[in-house]
PAZAPA-4460 file (N, C-alpha, C; in steps of 0.05 Angstrom, whole numbers, plus 32768, in hexadecimal, padded with zeros to 4 digits):
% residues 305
    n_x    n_y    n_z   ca_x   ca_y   ca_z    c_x    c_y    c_z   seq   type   mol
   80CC   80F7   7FCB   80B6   80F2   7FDD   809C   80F7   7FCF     1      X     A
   8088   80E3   7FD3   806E   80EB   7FBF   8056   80E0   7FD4     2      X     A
   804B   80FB   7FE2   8039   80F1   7FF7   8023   80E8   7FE9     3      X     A
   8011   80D9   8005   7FF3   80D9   7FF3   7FE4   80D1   800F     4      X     A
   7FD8   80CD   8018   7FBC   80CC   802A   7F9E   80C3   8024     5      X     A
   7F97   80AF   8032   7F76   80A2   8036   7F72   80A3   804B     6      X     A
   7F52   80A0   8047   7F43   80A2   8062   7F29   808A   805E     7      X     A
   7F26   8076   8067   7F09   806D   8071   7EFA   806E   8084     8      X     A
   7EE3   806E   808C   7ECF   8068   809F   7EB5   8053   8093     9      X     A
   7EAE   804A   80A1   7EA4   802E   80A3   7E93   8028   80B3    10      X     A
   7E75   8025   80AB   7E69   8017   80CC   7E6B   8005   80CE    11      X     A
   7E6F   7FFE   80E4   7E6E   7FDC   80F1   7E53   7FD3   80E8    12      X     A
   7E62   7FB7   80EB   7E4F   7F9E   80E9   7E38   7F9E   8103    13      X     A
   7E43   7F9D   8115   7E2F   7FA2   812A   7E15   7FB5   812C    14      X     A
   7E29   7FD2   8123   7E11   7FE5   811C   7E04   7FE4   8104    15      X     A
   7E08   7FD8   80F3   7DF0   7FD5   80DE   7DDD   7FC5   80E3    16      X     A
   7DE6   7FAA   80FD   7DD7   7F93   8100   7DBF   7FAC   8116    17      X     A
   7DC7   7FB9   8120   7DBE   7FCD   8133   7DAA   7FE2   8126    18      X     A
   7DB0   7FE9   8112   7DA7   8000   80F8   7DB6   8016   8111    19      X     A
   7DCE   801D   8114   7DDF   802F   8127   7DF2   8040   8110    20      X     A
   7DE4   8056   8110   7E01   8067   8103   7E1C   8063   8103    21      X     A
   7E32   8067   80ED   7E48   805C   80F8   7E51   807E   80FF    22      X     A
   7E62   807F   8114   7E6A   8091   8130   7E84   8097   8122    23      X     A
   7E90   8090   8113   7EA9   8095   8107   7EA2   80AA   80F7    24      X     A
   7EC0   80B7   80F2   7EC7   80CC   80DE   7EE7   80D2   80DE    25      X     A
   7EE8   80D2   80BC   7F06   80CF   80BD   7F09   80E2   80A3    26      X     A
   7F23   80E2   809C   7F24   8106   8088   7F4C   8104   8088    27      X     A
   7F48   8107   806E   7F70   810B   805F   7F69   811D   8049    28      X     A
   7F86   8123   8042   7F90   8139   8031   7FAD   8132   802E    29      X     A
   7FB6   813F   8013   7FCC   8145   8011   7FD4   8158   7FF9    30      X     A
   7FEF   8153   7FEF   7FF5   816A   7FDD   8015   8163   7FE1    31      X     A
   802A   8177   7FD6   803F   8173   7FC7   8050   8173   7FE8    32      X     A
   8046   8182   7FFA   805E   818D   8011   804E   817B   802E    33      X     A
   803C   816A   802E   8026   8162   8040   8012   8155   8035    34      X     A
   800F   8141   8050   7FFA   8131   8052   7FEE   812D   806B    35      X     A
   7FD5   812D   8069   7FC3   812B   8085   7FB3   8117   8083    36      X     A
   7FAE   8106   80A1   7F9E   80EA   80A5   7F94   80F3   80B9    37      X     A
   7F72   80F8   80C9   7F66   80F2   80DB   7F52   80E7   80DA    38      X     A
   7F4D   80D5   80F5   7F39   80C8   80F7   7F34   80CD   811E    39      X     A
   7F14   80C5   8114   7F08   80CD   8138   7EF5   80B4   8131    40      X     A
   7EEB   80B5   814C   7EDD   8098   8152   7EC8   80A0   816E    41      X     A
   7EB3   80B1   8162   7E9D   80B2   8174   7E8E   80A4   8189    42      X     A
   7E92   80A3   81A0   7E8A   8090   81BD   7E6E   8080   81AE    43      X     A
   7E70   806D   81BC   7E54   805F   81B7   7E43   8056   81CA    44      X     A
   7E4C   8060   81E2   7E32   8064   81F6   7E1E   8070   81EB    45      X     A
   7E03   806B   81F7   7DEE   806E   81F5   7DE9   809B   81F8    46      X     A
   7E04   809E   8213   7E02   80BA   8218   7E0A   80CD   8200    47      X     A
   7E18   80BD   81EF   7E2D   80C5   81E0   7E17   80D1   81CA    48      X     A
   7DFC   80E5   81C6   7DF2   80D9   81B4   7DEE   80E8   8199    49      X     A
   7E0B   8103   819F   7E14   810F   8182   7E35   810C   8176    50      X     A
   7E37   80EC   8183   7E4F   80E9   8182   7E5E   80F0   8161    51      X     A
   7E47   80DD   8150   7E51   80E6   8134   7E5C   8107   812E    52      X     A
   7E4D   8118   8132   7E43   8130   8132   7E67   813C   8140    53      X     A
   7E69   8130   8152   7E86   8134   8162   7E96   8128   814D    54      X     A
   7E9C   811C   8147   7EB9   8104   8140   7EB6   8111   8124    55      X     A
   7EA0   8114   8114   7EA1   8131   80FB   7EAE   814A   80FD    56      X     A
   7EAD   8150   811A   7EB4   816C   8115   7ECC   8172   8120    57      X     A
   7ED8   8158   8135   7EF2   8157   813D   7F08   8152   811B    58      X     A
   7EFD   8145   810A   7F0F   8140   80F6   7F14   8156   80E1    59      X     A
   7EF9   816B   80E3   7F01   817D   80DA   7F14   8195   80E5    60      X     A
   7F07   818F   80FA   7F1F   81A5   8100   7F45   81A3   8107    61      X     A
   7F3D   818B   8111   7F5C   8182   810F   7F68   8182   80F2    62      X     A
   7F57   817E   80D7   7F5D   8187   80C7   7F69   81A1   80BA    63      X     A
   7F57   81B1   80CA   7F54   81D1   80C5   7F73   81D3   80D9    64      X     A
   7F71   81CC   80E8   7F85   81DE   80FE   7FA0   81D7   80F5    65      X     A
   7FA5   81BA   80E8   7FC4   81B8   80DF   7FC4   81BB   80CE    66      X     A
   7FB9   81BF   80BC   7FBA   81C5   80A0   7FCC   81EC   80A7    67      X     A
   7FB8   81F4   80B8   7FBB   8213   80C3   7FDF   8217   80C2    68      X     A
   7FDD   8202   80E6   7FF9   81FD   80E8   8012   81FA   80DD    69      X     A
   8012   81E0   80D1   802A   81D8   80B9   802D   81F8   80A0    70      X     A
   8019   8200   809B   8015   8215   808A   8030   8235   8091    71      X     A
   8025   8234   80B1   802C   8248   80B6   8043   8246   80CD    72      X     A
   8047   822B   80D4   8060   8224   80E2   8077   822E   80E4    73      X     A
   8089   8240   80EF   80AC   8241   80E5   80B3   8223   80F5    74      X     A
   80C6   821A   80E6   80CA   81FE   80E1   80E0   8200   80FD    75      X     A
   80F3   8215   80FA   8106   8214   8116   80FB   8210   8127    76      X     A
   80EB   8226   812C   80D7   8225   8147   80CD   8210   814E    77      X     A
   80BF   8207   8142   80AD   81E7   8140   80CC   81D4   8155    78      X     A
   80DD   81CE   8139   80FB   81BC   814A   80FD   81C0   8163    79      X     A
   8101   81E3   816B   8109   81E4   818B   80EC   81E7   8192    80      X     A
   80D7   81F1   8194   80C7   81EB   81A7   80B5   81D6   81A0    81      X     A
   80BD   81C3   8197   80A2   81AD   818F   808D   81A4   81A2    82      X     A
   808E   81A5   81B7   8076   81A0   81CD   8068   81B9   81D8    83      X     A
   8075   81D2   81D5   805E   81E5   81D8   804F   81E6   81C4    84      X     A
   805C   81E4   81A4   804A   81EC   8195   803B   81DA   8191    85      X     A
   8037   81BE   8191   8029   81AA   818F   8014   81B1   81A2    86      X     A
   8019   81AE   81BA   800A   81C2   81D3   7FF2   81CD   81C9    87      X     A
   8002   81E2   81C0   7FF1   81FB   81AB   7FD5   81F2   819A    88      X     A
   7FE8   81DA   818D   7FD7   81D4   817A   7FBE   81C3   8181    89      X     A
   7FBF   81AF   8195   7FB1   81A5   81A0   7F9F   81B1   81AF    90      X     A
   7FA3   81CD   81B9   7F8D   81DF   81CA   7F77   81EF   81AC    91      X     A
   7F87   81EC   819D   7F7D   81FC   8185   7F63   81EC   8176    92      X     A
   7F6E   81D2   817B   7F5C   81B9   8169   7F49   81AE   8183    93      X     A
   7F48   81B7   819F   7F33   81BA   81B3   7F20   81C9   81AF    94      X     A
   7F25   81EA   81AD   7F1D   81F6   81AE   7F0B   81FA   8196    95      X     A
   7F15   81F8   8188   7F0B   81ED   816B   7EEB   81E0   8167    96      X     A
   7EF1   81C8   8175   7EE1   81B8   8171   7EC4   81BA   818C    97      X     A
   7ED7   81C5   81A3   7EBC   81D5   81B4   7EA9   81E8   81A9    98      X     A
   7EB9   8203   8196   7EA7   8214   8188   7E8E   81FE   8176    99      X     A
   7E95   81ED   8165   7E8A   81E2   8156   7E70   81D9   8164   100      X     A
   7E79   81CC   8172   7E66   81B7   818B   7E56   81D1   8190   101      X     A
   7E5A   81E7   819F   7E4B   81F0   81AA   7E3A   8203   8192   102      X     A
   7E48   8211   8178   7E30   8215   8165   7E1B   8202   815B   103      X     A
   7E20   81E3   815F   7E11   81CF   8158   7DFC   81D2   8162   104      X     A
   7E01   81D8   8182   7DF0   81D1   819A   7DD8   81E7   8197   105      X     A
   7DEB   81FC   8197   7DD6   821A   8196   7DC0   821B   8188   106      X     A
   7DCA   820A   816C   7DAE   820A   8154   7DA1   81EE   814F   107      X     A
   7DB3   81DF   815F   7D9D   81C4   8161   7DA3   81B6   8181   108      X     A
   7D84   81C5   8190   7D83   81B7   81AB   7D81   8199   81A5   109      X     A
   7D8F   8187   81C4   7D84   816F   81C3   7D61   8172   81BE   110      X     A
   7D5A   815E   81BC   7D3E   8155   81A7   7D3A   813E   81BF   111      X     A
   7D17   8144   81C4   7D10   8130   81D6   7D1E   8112   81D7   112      X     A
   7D1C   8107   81BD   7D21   80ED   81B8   7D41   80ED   81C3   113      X     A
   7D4D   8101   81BC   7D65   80F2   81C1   7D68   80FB   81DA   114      X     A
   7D5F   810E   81F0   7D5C   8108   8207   7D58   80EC   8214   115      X     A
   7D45   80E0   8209   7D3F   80CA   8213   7D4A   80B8   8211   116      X     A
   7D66   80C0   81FE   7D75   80A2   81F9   7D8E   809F   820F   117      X     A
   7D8D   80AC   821A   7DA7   80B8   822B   7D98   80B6   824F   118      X     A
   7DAF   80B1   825E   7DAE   80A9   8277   7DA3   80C0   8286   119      X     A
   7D99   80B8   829E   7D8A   80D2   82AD   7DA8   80E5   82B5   120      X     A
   7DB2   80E1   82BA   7DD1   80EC   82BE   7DD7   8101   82AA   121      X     A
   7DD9   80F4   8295   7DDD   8101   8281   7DD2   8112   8277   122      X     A
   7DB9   810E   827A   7D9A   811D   826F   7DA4   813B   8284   123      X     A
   7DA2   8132   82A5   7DA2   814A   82B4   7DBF   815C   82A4   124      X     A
   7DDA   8153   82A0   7DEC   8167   829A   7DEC   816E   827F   125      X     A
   7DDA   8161   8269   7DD0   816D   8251   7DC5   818E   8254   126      X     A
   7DAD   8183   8261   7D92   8193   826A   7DA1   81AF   827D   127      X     A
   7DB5   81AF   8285   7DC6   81C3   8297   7DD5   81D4   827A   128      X     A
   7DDC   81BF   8266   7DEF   81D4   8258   7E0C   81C5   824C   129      X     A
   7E13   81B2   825A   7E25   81A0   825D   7E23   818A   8246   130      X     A
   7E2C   8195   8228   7E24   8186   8220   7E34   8174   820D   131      X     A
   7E51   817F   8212   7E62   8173   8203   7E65   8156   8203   132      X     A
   7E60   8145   8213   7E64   8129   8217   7E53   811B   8204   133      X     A
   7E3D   812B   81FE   7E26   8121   81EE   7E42   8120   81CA   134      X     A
   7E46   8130   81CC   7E60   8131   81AD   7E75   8125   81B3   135      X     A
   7E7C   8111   81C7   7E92   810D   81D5   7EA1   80FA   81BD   136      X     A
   7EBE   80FC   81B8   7ED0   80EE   81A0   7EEA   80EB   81AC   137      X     A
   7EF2   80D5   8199   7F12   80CE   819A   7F20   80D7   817E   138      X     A
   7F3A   80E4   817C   7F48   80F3   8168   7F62   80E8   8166   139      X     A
   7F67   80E0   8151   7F89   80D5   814B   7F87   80EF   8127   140      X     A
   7FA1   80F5   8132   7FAE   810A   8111   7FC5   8104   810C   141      X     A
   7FC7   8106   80F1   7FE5   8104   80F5   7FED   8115   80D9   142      X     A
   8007   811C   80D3   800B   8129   80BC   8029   811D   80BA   143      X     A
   8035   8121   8098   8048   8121   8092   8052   813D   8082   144      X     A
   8065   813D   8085   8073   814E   8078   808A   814B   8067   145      X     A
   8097   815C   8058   80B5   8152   8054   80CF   8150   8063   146      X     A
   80CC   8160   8075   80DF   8162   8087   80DC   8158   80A3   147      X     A
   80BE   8150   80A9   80B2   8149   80C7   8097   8138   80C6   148      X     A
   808E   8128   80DE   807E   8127   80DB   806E   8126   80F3   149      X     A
   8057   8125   8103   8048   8120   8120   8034   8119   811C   150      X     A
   8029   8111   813C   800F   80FF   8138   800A   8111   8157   151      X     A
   7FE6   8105   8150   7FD5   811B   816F   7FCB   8106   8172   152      X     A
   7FC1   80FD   818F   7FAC   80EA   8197   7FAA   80F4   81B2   153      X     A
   7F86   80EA   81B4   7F73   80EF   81C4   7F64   80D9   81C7   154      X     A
   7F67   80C6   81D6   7F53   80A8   81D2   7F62   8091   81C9   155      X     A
   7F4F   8081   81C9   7F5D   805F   81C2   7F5A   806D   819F   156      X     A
   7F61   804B   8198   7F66   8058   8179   7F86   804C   8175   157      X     A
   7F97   803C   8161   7FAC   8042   815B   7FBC   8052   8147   158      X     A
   7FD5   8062   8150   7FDC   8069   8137   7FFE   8059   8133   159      X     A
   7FFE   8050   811C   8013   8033   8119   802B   8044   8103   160      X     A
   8043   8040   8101   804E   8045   80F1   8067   8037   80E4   161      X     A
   806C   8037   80D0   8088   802E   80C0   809D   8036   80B7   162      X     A
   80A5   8032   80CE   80CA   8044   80C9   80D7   803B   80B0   163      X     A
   80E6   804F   80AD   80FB   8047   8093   810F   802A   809E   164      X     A
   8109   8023   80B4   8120   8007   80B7   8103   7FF2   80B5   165      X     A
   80F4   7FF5   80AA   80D7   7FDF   80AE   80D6   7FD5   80C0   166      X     A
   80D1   7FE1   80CF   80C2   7FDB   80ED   80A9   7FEA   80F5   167      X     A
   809C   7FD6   80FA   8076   7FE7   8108   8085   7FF4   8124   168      X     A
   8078   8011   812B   807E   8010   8143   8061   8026   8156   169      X     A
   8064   802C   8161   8047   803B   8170   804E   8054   8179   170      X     A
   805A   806A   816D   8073   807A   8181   8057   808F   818E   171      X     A
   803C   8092   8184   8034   80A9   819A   8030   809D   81B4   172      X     A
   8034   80A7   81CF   8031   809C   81E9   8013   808A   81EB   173      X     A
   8011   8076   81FD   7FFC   8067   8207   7FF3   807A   8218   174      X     A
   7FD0   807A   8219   7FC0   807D   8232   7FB7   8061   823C   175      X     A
   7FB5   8064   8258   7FC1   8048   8261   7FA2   8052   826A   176      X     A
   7F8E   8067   8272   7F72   8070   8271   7F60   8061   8254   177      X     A
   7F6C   805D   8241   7F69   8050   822A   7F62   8032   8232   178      X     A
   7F4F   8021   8239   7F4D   800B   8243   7F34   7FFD   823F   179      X     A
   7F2B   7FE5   822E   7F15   7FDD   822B   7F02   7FEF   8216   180      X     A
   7EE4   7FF4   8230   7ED7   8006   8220   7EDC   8021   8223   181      X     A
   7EF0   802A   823D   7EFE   8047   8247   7F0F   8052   823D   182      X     A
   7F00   8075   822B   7F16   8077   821D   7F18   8097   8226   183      X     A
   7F2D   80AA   8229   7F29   80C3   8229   7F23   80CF   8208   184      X     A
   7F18   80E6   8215   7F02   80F3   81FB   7F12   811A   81FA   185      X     A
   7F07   811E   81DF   7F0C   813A   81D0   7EFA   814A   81E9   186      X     A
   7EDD   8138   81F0   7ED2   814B   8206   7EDB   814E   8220   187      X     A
   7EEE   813F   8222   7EF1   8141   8244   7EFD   815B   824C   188      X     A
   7F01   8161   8269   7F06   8186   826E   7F25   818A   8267   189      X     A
   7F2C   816E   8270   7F4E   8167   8276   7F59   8161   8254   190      X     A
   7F48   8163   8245   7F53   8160   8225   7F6B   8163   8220   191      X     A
   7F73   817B   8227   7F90   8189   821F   7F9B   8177   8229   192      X     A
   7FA5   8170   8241   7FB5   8161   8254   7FB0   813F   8242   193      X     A
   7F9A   8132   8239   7F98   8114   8239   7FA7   8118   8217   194      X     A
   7FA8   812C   8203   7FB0   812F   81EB   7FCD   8128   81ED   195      X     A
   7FDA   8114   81DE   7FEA   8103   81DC   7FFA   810D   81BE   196      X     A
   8018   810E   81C2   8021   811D   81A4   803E   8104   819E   197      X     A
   804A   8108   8187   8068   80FF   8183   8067   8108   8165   198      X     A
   8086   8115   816A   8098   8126   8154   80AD   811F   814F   199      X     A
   80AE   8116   8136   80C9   8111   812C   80D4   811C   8109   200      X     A
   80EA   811F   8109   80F7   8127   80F5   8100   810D   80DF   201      X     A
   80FB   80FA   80E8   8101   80DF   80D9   80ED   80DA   80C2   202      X     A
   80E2   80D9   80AF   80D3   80D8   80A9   80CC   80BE   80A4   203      X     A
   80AF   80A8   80A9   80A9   8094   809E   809E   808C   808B   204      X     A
   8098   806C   8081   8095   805F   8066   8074   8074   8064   205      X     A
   806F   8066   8081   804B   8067   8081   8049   8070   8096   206      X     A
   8031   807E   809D   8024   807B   80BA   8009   8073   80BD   207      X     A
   7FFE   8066   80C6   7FDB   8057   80C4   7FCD   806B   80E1   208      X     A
   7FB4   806C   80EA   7FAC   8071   80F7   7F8C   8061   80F3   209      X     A
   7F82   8057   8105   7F6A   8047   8102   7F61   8043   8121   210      X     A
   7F41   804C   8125   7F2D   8051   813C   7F30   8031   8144   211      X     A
   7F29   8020   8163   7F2F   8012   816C   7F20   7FF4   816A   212      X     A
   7F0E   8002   8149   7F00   7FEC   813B   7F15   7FDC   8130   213      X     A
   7F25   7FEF   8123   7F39   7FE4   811F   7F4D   7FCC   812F   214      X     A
   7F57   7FD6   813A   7F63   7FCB   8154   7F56   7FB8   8159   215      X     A
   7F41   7FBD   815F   7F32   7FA1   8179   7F2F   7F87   8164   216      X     A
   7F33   7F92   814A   7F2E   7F70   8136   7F3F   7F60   8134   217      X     A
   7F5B   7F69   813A   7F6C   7F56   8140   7F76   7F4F   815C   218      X     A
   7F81   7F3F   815D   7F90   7F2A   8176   7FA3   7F3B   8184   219      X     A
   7FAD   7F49   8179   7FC9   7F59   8180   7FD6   7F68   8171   220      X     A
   7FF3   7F79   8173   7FF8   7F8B   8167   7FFD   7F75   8147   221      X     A
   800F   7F6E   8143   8015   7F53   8132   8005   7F55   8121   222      X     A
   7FED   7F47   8122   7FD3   7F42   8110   7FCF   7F61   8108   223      X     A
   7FCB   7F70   810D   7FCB   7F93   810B   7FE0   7F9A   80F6   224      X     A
   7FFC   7F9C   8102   8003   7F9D   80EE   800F   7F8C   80D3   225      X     A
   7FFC   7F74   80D4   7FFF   7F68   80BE   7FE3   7F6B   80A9   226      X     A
   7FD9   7F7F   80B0   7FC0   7F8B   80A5   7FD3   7FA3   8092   227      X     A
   7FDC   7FB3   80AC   7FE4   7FC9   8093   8001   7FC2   8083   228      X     A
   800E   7FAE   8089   801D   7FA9   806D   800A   7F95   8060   229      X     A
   7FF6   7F90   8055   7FE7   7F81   8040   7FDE   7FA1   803F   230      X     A
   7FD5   7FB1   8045   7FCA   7FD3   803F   7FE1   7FD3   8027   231      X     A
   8000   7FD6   803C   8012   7FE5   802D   801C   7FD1   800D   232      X     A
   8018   7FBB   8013   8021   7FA4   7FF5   800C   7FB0   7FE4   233      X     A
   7FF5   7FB8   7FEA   7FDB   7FBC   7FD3   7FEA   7FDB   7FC6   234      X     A
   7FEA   7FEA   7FD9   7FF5   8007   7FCF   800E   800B   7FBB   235      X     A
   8016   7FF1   7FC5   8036   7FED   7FB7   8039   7FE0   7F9E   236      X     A
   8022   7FCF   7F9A   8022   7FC8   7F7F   8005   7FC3   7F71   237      X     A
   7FF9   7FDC   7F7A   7FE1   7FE5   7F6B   7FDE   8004   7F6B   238      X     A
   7FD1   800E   7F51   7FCA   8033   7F55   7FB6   8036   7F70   239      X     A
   7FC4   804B   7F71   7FB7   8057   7F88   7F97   805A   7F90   240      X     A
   7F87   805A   7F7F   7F6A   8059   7F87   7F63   8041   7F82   241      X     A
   7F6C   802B   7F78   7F63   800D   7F75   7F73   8002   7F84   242      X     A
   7F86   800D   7F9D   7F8C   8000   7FB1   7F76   8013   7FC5   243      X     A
   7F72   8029   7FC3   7F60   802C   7FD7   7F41   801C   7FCF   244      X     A
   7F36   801A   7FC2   7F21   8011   7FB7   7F21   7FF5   7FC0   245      X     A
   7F38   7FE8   7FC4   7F39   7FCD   7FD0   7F38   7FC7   7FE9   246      X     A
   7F42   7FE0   7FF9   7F3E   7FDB   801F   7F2A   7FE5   8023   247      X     A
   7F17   7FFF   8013   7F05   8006   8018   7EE2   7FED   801C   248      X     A
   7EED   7FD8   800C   7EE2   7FC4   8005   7EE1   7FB3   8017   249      X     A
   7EFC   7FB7   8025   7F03   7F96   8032   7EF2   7FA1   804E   250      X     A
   7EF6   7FC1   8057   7EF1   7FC6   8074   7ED6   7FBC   807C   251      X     A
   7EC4   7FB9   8073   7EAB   7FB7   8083   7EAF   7F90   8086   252      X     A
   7EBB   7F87   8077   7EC5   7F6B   807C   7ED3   7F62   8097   253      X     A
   7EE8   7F75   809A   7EEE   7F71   80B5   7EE8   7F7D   80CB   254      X     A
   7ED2   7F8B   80C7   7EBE   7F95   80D8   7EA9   7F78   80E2   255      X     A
   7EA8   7F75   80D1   7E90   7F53   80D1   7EAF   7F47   80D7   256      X     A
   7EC0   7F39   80D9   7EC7   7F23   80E6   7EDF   7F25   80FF   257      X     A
   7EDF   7F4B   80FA   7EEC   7F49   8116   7ED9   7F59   812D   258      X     A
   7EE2   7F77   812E   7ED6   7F83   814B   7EBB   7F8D   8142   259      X     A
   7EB1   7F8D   812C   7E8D   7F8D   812A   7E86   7FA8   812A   260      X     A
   7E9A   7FC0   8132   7E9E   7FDF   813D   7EA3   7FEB   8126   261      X     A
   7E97   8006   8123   7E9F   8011   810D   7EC2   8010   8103   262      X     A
   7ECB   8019   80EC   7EE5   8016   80E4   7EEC   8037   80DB   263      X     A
   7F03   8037   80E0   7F0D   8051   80D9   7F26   8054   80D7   264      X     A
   7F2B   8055   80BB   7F4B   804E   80B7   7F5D   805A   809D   265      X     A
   7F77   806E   80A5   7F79   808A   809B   7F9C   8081   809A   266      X     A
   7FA1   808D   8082   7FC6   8089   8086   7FCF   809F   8072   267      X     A
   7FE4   80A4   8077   7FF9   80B9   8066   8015   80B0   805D   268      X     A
   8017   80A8   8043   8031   80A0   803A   8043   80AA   8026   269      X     A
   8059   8093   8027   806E   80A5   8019   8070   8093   7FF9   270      X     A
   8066   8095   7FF4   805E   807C   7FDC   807A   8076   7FCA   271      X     A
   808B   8085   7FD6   80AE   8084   7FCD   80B7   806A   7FD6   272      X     A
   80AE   8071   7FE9   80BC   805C   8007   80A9   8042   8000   273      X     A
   8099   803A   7FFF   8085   8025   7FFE   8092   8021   7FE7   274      X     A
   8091   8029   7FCE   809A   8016   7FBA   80BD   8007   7FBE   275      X     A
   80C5   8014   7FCC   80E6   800A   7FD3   80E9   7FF9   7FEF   276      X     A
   80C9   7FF1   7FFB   80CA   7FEB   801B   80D1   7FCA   8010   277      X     A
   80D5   7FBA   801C   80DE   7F9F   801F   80C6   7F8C   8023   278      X     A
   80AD   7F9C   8030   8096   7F93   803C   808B   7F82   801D   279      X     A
   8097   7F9C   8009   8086   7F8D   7FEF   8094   7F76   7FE3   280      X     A
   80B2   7F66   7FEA   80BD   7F4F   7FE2   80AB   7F43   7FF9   281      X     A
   80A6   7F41   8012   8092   7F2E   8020   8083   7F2B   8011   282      X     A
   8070   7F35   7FFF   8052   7F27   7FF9   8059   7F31   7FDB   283      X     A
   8066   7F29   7FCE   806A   7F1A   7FAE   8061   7EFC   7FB3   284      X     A
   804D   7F02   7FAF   803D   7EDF   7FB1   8022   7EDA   7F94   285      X     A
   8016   7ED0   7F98   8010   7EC8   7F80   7FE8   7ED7   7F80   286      X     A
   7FE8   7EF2   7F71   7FD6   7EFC   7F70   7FBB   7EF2   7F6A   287      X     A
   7FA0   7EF2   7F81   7F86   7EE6   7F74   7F8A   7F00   7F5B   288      X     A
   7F6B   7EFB   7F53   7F63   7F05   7F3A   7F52   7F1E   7F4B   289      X     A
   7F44   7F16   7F5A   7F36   7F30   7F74   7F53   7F3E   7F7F   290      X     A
   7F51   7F54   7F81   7F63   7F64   7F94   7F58   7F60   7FB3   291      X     A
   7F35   7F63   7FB3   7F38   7F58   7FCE   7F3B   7F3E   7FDC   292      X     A
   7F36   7F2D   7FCC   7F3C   7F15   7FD3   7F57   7F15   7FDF   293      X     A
   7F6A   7F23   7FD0   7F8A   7F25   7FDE   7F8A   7F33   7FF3   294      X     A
   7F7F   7F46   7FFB   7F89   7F56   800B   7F7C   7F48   802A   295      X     A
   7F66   7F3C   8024   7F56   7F27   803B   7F6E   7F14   803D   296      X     A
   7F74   7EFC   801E   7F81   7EEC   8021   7FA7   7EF5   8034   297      X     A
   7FAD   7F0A   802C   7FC8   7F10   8035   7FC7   7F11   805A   298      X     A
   7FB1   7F26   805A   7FAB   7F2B   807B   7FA8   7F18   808F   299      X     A
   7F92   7EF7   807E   7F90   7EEF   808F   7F9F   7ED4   8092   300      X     A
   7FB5   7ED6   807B   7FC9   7EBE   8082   7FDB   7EC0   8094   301      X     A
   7FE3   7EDE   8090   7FFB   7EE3   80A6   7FF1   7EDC   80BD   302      X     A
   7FD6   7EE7   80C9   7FCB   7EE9   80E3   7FCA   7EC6   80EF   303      X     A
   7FC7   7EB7   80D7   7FC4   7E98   80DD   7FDE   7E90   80E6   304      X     A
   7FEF   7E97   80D9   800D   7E91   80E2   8013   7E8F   80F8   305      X     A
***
C-alpha cells in the first residue's frame, strides 16, 4: 500500500470576471499509516461575508481533529462503536471550528463596509452577536488508512470513490436539503445532526472529494466520473507532482467552461492499486506532447460519447 494525497482550490471563472475572492479551501496530508483529503466550499451569498475565513478554518480543523483521532483511536473500539465515535468526532470538528469563528470575531469586529454588504436581516443578527452564518461553510473529509477508511460531510459537495471491483460509487448518505443553491452548513445549530459519515473496512483504489464547482460542470454523475479516471490515468502513468501539476493547470479551465464557481478538489490514494486498476488499459491511447492537452483531450471525449 503506498498512500499519497492532493488538494486544489481554484477561483472560478465567474469570480475573477467579478474580482470575488475564491470562498474555497481545501488541505491533504499523508505519511506511511494515513492519508487525509479536505475540502470546504464557503456560501456565496452576499450574507456569507467571512465565508473564506470559515471554509479555512473548517479544513483546518477537521484536519487537526482526525489527524488527533486516527492517532489515538483503539481500532476495536472504532469496529464496534463506529457511529458513536464518528459522532464524537464530528461534534469535536464543530466545536472546533465555532472556537475559531468566535476568536476571529472577538479581534476582528464586522467593519462598516462589510456591514453594508449584507442584508438588513442579517446586519440585525450580526449586530446581536449571531454571527456564525457570516463564516457559514460546507465540509467533506475523508481519510485512508491501512486497515479502514471514512468520509464526513456537511453540505453539497461530492465525495466519489473507486472500489477495488472498479466501480464509481457515492457511499456517504445524500442530503436531499442539498438542492440547487440550498445547502446545509458547518454553521447551522442542527450541524451535528445534518453531518453525514460512512465506514468501511474495504479499502479503495481512490477516493475524490470536490466542492459543487465541481459537480455542477458536468451533465451528470458519468461525465464526473469520467473526469476522475482521466485524474486517475495521469497519476498512473506520470510522477506524482507532474500529474498534479497537470490538473492543477487544467482546473481553472473547467471552471471557465463548466460551472464558472470556484473549484475544490482533494483525493487520497492507493497508488498500488491505480497502477494495477484496469482504468489505465482504458486510456492507452496515443499521448499529445502537452499533458494537459490530454487530460482536457481524455475528459472531454468520453463526456462526447
Amino acid at each position: 500500500m503506498n498512500l499519497k494525497a492532493f488538494n486544489f482550490s481554484v477561483q472560478g471563472f465567474n469570480h475573477i470576471k467579478k474580482n470575488k475572492e475564491c470562498q474555497d479551501s481545501s488541505i491533504s496530508d499523508f505519511n506511511e499509516n494515513y492519508a487525509i483529503a479536505v475540502v470546504s466550499d464557503g456560501h456565496g451569498g452576499d450574507d456569507y461575508v467571512r465565508s473564506l475565513i470559515g471554509s479555512s478554518a473548517a479544513t483546518s480543523v477537521a484536519r487537526e481533529q482526525i489527524e488527533y483521532f486516527i492517532k489515538n483511536i483503539n481500532k476495536e473500539d472504532l469496529f464496534m462503536n463506529t457511529d458513536k465515535l464518528l459522532g464524537n468526532l464530528k461534534n469535536s470538528i464543530i466545536n472546533g471550528w465555532n472556537k475559531l469563528i468566535e476568536s476571529h470575531f472577538q479581534f476582528n469586529p464586522f467593519s462598516d463596509e462589510e456591514l453594508s454588504m449584507v442584508s438588513e436581516k442579517a446586519k440585525e443578527k450580526y449586530i446581536l452577536g449571531n454571527v456564525e452564518s457570516a463564516y457559514g461553510t460546507t465540509l467533506i473529509a475523508v481519510v485512508m488508512t491501512q486497515e479502514f477508511w471514512f468520509g464526513l460531510h456537511i453540505g453539497d459537495g461530492k465525495c466519489v470513490v473507486l472500489n477495488c471491483d472498479e466501480n464509481f460509487a457515492q457511499p456517504i448518505p445524500t442530503d436531499s436539503r442539498c438542492f440547487l443553491n440550498a445547502t446545509t452548513s458547518i454553521c447551522d445549530s442542527d450541524a451535528s445532526i445534518s453531518f453525514r459519515h460512512f465506514f468501511s473496512k474495504e479499502i479503495p483504489v481512490a477516493i475524490f472529494i470536490g466542492s459543487d464547482g465541481v459537480d455542477d460542470s458536468f451533465q451528470n454523475d458519468e461525465q464526473l466520473y469520467n473526469l476522475y479516471k482521466s485524474i486517475l490515468f495521469s497519476f498512473g502513468t506520470d510522477d506524482f507532482e507532474s500529474a498534479k501539476k497537470e490538473l492543477e493547470d487544467y482546473l481553472p479551465k473547467l471552471s471557465k467552461k463548466g460551472s464558472g464557481d470556484d473549484i475544490s478538489i482533494a483525493a487520497v490514494l492507493d497508488m498500488d492499486k491505480i497502477s494495477e486498476s484496469k482504468i489505465l488499459e482504458e486510456f492507452i491511447v496515443k499521448k499529445s506532447e502537452s499533458t494537459e492537452e490530454n487530460i482536457i483531450k481524455n475528459t472531454e471525449e468520453r463526456n462526447e460519447n
